[in-house]
ZAMARGU-4260 file (C-alpha; in steps of 0.2 Angstrom, whole numbers, plus 5000, padded with zeros to 4 digits):
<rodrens>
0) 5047/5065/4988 | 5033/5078/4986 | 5019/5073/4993 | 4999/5080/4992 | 4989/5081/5006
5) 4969/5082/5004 | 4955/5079/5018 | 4942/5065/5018 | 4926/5067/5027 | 4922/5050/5034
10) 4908/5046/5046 | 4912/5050/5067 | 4911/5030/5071 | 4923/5027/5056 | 4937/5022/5066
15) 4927/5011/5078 | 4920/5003/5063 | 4935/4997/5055 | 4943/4997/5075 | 4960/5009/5070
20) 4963/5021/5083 | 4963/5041/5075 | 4982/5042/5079 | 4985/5026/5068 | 4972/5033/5055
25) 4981/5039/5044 | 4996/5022/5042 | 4979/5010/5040 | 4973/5023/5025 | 4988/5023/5017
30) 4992/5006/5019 | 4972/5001/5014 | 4977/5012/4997 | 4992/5004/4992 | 4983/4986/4992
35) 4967/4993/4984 | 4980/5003/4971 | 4990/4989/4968 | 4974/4975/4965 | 4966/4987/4953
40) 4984/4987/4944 | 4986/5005/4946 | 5001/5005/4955 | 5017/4995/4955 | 5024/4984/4969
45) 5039/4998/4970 | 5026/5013/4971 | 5013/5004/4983 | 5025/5001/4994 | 5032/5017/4995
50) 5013/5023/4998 | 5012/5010/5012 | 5027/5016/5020 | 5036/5004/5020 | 5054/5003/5018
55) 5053/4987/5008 | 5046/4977/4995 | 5045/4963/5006 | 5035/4972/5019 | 5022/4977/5005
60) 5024/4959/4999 | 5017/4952/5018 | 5003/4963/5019 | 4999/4960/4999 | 4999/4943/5005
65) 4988/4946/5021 | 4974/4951/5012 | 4975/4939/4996 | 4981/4950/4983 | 4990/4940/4970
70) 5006/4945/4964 | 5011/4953/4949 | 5025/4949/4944 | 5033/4949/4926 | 5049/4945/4917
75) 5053/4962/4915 | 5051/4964/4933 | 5063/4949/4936 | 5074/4960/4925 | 5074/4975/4933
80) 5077/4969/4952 | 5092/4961/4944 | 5098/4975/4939 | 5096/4985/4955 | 5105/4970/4967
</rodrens>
């Protein structure tokens, strides 16, 4: 997987406000993305999960779950994971 790297300028108590260490800065953004992505619809359980980091649905699915972000999940989805297993 490519990926693209950019820089954000955030304030210098950011990480004390949102209490994340920098070294676990970038995992939280990340992370923080993929639910954000994924509530807006933009992106599919399979990609926000792989923006996450995780290494599987059903870690994405916890944290979606965490933070109250309903699932969406159609027929065709059904479809599809059945295919794959």
């Amino acid at each position: 997987m490519s990926e693209v790297k950019t820089t954000v300028n955030l304030p210098s108590d950011f990480s004390l406000n949102v209490k994340v260490s920098e070294s676990e800065m970038p995992s939280f953004i990340k992370k923080t993305l993929a639910v954000e992505l994924y509530r807006e619809g933009k992106l599919s359980l399979g990609k926000a999960t792989e923006l996450a980091g995780f290494t599987s649905k059903w870690e994405m699915l916890t944290l979606l779950d965490s933070k109250g972000v309903a699932l969406r999940y159609s027929v065709e989805d059904v479809d599809e994971d059945l295919k794959v297993l």
